[in-house]
N, CA, C and O atoms as a GROMACS GRO file, in nm:
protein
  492
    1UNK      N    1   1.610   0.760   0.768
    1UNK     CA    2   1.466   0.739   0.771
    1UNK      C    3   1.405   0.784   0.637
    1UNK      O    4   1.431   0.900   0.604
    2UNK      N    5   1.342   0.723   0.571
    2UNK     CA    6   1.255   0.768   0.447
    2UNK      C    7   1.159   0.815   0.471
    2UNK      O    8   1.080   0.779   0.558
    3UNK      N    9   1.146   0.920   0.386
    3UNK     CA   10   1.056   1.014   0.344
    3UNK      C   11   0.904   1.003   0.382
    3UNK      O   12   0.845   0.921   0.310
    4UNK      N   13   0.830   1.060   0.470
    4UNK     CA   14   0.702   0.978   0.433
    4UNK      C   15   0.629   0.998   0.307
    4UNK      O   16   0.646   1.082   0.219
    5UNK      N   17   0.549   0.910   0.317
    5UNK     CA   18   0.473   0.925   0.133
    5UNK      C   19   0.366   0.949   0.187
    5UNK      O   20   0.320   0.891   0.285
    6UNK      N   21   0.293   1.080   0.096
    6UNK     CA   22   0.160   1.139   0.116
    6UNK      C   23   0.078   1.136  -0.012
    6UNK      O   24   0.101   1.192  -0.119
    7UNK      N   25  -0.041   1.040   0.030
    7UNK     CA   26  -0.138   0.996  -0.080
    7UNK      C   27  -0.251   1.098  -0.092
    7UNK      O   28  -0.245   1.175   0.003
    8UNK      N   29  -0.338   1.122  -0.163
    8UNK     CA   30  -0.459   1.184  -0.177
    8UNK      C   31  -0.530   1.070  -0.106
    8UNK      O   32  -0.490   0.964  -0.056
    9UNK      N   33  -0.671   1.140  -0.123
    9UNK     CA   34  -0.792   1.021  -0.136
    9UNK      C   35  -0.808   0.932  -0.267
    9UNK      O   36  -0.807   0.814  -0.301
   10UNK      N   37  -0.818   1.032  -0.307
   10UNK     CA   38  -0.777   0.888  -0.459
   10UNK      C   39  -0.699   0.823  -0.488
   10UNK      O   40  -0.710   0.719  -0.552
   11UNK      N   41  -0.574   0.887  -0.436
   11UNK     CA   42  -0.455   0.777  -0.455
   11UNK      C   43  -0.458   0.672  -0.356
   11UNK      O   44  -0.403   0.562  -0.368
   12UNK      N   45  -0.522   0.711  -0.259
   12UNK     CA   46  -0.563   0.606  -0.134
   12UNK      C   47  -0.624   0.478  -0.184
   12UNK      O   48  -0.602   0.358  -0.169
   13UNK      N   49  -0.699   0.545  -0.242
   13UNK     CA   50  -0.836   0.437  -0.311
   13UNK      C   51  -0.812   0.361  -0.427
   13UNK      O   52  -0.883   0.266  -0.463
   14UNK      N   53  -0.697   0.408  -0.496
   14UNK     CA   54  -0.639   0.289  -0.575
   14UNK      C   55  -0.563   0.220  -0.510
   14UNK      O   56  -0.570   0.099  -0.533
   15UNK      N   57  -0.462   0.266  -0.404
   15UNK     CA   58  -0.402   0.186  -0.348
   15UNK      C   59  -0.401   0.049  -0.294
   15UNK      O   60  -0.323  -0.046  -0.281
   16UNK      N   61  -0.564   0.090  -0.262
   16UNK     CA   62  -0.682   0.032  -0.178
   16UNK      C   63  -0.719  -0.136  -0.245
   16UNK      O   64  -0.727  -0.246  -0.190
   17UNK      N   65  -0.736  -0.085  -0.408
   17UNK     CA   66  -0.767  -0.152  -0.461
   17UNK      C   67  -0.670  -0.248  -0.546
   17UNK      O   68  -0.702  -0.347  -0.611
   18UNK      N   69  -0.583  -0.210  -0.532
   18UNK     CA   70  -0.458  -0.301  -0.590
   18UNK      C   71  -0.403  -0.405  -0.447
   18UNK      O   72  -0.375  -0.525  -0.439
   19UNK      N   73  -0.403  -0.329  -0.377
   19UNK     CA   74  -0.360  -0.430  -0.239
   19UNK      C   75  -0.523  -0.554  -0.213
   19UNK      O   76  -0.513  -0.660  -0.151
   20UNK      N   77  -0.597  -0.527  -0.249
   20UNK     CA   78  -0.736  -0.640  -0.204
   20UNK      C   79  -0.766  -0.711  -0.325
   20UNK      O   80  -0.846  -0.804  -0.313
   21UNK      N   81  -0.722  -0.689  -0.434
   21UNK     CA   82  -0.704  -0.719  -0.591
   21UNK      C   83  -0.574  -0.882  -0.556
   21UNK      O   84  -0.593  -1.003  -0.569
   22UNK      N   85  -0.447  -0.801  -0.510
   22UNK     CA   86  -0.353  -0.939  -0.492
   22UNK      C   87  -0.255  -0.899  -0.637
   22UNK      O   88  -0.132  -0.906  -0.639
   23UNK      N   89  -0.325  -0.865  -0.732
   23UNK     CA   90  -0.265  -0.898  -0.856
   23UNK      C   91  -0.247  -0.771  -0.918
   23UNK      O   92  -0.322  -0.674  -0.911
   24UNK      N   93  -0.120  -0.784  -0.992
   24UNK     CA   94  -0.124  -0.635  -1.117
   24UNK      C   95  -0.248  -0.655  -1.175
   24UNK      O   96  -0.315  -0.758  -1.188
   25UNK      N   97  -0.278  -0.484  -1.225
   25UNK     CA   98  -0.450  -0.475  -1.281
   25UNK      C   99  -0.423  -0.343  -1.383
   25UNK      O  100  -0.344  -0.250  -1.366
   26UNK      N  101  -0.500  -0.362  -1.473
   26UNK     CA  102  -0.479  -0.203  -1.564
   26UNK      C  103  -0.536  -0.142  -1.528
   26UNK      O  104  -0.628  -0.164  -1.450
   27UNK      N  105  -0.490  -0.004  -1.588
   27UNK     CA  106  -0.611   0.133  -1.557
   27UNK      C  107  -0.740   0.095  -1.533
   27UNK      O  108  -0.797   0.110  -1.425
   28UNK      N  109  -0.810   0.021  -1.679
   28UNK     CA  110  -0.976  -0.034  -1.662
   28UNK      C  111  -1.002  -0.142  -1.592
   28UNK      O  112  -1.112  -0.195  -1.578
   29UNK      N  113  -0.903  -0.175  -1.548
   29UNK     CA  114  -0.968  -0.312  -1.430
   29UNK      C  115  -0.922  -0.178  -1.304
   29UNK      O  116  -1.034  -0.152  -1.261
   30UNK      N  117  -0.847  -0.107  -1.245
   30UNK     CA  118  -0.861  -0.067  -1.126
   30UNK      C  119  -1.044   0.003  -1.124
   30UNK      O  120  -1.136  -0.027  -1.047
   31UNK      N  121  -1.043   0.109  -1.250
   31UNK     CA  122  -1.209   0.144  -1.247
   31UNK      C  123  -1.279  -0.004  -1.252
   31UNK      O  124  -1.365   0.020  -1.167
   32UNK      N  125  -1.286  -0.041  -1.263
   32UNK     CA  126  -1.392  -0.165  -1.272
   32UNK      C  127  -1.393  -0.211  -1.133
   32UNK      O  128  -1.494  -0.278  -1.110
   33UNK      N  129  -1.324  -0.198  -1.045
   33UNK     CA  130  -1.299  -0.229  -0.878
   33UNK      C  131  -1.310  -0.155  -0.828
   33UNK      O  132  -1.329  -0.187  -0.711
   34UNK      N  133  -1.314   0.003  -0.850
   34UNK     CA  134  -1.342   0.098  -0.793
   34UNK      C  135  -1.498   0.119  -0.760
   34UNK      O  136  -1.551   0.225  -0.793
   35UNK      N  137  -1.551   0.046  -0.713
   35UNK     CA  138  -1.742   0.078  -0.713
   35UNK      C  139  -1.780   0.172  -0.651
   35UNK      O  140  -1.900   0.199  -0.662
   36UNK      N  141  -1.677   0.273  -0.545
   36UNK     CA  142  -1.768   0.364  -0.520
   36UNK      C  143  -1.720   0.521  -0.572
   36UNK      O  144  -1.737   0.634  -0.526
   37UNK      N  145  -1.624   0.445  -0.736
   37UNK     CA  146  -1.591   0.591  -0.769
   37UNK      C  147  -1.581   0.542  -0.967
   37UNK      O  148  -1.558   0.439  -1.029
   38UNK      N  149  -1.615   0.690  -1.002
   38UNK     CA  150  -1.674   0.668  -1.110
   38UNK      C  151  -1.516   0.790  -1.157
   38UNK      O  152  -1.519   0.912  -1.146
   39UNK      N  153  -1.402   0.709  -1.207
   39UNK     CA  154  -1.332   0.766  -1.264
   39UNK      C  155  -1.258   0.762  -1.416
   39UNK      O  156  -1.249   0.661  -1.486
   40UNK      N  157  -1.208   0.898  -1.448
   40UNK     CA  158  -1.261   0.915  -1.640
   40UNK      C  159  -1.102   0.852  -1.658
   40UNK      O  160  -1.006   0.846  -1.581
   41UNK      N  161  -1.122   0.812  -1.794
   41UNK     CA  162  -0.968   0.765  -1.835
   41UNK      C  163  -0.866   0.866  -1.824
   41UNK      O  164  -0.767   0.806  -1.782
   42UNK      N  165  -0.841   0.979  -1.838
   42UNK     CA  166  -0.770   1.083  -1.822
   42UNK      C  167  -0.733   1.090  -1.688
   42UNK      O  168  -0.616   1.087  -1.651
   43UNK      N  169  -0.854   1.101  -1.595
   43UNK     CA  170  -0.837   1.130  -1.452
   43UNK      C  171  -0.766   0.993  -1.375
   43UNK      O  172  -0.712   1.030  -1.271
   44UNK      N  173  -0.758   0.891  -1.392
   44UNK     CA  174  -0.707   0.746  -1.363
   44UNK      C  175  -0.553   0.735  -1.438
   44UNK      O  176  -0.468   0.656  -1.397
   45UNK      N  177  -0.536   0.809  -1.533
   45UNK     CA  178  -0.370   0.817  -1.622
   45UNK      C  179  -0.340   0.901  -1.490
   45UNK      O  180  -0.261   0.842  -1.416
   46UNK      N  181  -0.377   1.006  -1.449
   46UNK     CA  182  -0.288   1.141  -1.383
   46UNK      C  183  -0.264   1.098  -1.246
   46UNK      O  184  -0.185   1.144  -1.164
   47UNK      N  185  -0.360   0.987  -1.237
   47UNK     CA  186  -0.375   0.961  -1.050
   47UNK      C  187  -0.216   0.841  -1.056
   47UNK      O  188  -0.126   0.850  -0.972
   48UNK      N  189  -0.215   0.757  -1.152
   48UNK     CA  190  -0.134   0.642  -1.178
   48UNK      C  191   0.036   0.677  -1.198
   48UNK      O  192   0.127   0.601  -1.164
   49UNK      N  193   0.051   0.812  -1.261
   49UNK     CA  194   0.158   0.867  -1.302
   49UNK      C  195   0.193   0.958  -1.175
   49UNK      O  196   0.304   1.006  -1.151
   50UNK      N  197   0.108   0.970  -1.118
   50UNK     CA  198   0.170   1.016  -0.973
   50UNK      C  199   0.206   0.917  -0.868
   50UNK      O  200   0.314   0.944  -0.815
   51UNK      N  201   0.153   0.818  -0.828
   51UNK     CA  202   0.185   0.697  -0.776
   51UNK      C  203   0.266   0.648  -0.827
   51UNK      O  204   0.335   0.583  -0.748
   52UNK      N  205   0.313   0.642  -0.968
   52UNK     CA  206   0.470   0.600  -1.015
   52UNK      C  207   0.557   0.694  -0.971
   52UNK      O  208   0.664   0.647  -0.933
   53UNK      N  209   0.544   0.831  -0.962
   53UNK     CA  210   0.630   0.931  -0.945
   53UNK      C  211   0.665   0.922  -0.798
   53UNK      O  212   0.754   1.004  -0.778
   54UNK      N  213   0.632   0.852  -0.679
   54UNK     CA  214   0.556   0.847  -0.573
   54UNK      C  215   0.640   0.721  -0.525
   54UNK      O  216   0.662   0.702  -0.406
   55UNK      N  217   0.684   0.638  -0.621
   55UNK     CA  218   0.760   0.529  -0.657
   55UNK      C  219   0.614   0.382  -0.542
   55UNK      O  220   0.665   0.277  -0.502
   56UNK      N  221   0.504   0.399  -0.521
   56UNK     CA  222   0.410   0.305  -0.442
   56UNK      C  223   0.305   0.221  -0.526
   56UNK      O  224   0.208   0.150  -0.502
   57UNK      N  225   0.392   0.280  -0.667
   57UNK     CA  226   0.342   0.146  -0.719
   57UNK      C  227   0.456   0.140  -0.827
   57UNK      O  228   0.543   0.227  -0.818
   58UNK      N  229   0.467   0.021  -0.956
   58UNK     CA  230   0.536   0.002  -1.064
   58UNK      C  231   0.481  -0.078  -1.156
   58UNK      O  232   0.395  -0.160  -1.122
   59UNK      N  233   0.527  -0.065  -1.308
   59UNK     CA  234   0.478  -0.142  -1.411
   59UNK      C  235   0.484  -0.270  -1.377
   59UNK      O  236   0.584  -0.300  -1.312
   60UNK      N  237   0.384  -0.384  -1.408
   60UNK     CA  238   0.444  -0.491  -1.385
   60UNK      C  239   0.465  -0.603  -1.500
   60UNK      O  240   0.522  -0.713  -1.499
   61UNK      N  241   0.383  -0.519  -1.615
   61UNK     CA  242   0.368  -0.574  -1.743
   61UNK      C  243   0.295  -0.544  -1.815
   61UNK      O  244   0.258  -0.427  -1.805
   62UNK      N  245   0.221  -0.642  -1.943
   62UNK     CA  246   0.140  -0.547  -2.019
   62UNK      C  247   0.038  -0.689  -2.052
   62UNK      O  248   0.059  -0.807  -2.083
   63UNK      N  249  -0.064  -0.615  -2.031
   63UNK     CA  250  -0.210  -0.744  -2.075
   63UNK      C  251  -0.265  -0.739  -2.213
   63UNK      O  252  -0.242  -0.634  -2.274
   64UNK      N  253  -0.328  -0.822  -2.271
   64UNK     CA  254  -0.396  -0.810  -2.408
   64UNK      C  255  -0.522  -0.701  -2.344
   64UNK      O  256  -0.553  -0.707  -2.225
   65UNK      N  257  -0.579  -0.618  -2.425
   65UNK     CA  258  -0.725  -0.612  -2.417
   65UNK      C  259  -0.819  -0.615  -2.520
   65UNK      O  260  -0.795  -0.723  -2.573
   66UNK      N  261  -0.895  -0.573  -2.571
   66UNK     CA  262  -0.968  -0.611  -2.686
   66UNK      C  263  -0.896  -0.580  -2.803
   66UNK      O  264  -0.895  -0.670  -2.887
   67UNK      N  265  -0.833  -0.472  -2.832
   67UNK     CA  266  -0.750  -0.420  -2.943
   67UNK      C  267  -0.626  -0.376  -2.914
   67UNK      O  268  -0.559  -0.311  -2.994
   68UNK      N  269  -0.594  -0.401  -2.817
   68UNK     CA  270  -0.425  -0.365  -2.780
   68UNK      C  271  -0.384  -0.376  -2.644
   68UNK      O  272  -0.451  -0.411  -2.547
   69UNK      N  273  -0.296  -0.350  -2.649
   69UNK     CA  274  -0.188  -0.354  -2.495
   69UNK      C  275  -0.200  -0.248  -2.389
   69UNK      O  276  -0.192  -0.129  -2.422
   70UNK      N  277  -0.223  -0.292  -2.235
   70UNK     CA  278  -0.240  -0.255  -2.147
   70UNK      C  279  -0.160  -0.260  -2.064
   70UNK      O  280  -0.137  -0.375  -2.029
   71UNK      N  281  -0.096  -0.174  -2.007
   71UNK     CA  282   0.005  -0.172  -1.882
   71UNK      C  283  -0.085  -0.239  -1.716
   71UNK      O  284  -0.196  -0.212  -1.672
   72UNK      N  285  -0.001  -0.309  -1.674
   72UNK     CA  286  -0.035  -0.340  -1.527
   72UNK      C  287   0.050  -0.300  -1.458
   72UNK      O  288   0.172  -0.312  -1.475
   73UNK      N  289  -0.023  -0.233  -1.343
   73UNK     CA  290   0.044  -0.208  -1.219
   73UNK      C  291   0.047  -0.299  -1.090
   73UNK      O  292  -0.059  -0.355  -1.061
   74UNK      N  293   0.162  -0.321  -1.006
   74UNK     CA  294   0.114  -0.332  -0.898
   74UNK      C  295   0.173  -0.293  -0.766
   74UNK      O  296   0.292  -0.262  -0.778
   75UNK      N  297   0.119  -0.284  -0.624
   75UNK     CA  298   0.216  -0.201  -0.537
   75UNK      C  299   0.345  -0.242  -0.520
   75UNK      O  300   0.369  -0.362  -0.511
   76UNK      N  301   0.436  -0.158  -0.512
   76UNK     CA  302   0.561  -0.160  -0.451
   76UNK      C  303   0.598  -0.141  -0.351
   76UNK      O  304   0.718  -0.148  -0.324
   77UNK      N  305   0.490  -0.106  -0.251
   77UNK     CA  306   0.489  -0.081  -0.115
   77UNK      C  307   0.340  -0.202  -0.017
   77UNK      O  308   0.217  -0.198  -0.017
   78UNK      N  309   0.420  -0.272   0.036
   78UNK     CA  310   0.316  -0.314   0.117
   78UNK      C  311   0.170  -0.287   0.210
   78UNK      O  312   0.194  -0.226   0.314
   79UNK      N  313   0.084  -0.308   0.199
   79UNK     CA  314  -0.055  -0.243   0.301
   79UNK      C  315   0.064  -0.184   0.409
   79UNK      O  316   0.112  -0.071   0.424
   80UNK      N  317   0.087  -0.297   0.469
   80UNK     CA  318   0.162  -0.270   0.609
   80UNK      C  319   0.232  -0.207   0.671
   80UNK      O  320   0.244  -0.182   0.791
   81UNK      N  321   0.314  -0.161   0.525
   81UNK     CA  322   0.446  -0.063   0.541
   81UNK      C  323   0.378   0.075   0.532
   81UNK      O  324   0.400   0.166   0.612
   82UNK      N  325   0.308   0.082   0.443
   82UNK     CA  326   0.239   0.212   0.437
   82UNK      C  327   0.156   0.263   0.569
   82UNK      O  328   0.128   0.382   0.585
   83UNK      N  329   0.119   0.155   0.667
   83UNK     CA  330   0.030   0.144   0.744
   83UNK      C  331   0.142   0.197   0.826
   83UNK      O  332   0.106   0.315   0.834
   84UNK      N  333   0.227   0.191   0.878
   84UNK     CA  334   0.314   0.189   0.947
   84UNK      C  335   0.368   0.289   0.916
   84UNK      O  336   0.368   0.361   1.015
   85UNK      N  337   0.427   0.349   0.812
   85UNK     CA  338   0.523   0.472   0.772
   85UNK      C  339   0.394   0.610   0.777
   85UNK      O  340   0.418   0.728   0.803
   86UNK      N  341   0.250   0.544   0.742
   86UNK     CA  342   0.202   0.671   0.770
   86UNK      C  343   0.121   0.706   0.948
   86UNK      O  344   0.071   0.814   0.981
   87UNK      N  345   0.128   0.603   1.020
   87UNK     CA  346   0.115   0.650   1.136
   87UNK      C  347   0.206   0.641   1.229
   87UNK      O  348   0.159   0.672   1.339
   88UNK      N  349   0.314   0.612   1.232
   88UNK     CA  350   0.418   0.566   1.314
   88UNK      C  351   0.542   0.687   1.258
   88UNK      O  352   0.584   0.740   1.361
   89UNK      N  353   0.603   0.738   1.151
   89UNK     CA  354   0.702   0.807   1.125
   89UNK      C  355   0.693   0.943   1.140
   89UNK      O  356   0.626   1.011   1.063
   90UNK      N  357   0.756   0.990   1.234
   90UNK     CA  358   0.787   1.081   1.227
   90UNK      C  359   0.714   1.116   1.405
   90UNK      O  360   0.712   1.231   1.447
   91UNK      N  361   0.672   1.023   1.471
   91UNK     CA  362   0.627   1.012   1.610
   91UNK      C  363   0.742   1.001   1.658
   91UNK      O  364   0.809   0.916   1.599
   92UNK      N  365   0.821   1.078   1.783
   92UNK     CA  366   0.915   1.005   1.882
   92UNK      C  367   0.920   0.892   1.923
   92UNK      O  368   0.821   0.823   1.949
   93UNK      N  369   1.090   0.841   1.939
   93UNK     CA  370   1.058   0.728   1.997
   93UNK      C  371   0.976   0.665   2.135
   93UNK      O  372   0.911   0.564   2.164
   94UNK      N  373   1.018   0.783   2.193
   94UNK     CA  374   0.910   0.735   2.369
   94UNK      C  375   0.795   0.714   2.295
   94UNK      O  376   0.775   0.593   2.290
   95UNK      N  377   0.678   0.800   2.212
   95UNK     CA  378   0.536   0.762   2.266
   95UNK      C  379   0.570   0.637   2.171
   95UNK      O  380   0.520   0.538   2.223
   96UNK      N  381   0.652   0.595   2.019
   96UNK     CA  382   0.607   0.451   1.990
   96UNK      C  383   0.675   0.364   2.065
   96UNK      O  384   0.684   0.250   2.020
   97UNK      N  385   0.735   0.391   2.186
   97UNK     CA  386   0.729   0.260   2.236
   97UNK      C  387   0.577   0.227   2.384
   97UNK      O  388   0.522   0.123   2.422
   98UNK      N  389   0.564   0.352   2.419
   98UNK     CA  390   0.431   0.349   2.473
   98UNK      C  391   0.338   0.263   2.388
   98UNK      O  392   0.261   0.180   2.437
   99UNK      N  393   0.351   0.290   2.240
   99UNK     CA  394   0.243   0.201   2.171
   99UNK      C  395   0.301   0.080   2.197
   99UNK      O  396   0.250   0.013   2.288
  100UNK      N  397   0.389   0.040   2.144
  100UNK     CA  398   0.394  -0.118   2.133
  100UNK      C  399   0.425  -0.195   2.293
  100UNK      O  400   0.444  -0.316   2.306
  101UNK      N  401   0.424  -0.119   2.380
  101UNK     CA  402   0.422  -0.156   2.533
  101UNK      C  403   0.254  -0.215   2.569
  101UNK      O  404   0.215  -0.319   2.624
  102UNK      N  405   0.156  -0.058   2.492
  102UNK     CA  406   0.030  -0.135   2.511
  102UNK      C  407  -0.048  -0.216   2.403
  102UNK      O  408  -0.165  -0.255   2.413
  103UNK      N  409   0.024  -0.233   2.313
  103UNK     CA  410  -0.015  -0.360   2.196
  103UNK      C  411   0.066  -0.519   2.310
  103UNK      O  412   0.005  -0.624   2.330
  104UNK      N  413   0.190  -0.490   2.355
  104UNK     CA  414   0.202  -0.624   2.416
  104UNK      C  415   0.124  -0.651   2.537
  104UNK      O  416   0.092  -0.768   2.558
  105UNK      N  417   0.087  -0.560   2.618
  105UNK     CA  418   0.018  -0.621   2.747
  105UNK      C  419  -0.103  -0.658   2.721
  105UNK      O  420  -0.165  -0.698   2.819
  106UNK      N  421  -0.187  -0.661   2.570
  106UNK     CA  422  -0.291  -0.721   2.554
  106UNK      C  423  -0.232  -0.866   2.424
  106UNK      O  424  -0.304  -0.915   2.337
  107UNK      N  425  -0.142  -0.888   2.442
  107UNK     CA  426  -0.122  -1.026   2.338
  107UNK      C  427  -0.077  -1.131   2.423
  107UNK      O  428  -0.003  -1.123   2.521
  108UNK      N  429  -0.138  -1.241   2.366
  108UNK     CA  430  -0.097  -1.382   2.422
  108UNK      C  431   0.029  -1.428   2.449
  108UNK      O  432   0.126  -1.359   2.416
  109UNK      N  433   0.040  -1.509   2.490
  109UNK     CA  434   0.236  -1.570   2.493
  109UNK      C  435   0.285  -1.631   2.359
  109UNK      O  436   0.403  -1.635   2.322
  110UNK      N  437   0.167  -1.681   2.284
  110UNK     CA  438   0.157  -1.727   2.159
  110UNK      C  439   0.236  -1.636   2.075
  110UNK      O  440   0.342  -1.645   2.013
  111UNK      N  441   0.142  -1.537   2.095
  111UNK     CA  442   0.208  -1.445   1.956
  111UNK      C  443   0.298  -1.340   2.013
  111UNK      O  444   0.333  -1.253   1.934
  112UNK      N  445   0.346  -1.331   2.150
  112UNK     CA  446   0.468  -1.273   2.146
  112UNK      C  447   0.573  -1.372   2.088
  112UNK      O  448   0.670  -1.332   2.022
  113UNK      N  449   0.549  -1.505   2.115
  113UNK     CA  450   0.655  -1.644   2.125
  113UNK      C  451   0.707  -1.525   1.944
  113UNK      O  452   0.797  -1.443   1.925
  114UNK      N  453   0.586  -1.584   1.845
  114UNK     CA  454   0.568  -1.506   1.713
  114UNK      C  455   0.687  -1.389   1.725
  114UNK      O  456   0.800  -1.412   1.682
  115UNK      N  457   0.658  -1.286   1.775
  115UNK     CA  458   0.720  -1.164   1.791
  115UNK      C  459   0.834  -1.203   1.818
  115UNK      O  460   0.912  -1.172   1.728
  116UNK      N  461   0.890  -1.266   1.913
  116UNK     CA  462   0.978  -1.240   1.978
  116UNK      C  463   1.147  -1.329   1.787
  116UNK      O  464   1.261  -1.305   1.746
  117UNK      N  465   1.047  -1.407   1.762
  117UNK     CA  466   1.100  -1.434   1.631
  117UNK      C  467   1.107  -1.386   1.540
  117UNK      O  468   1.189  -1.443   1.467
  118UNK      N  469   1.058  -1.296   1.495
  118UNK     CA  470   1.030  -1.244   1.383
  118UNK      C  471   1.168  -1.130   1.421
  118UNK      O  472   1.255  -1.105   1.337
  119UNK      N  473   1.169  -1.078   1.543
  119UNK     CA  474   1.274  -1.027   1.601
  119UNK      C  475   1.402  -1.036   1.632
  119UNK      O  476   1.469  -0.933   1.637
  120UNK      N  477   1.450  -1.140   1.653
  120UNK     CA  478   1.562  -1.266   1.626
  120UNK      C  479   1.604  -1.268   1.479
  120UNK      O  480   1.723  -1.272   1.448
  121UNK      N  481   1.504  -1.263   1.386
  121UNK     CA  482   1.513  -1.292   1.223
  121UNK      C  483   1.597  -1.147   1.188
  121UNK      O  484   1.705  -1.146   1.127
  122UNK      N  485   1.538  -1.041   1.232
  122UNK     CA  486   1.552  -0.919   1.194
  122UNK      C  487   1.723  -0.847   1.233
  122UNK      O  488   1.798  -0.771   1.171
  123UNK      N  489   1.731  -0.918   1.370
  123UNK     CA  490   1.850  -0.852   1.394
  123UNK      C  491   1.991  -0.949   1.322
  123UNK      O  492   2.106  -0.907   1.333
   0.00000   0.00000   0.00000
């Protein structure tokens, strides 16, 4: 089982913003998406170099910007997975299957049909 990964709030909030982004983004494009946080170039290097260290995000290349080269990041970890590894790991198995017992008795036949494939794929 891997490790869980523990974000700050800020590291949340870039996270945040690279997953609704779609695309690698530099340091000054994550602040530029960040609208409800006003963060300094220094403080956005230290948050980024921990999320690499963190391995939940990676370089993905380098952009022009007005006078030179910019690194892009983007996640290496899915919304979903994260969504999942941070509320689901490290719960016993009984209560998560209590969860997903009462996630199925409210889903259609449709999207178990869904489930029940995606399940088939997996094993």
């Amino acid at each position: 089982m891997k490790q869980k990964i523990r974000l700050t709030k800020s590291e949340q909030e870039i996270m945040d913003v690279l997953w609704k982004q779609g695309e690698a983004l530099t340091s000054s494009e994550i602040i530029e998406f960040s609208t409800n946080r006003s963060w300094s170039n220094t403080s956005i290097h230290l948050l980024l170099k921990s999320l690499l260290d963190k391995s939940v995000i990676e370089v993905d290349g380098f952009k022009r910007t007005t006078k030179n080269y910019a690194r892009t990041f983007k996640p290496s970890i899915s919304q979903y997975d994260y969504f999942f590894q941070e509320n689901f790991r490290g719960i016993p198995l009984e209560k998560r299957m209590k969860f997903i017992e009462a996630v199925i008795q409210d889903t259609s036949l449709e999207e178990l049909d869904a489930i029940e494939k995606i399940i088939l794929e997996l094993q």
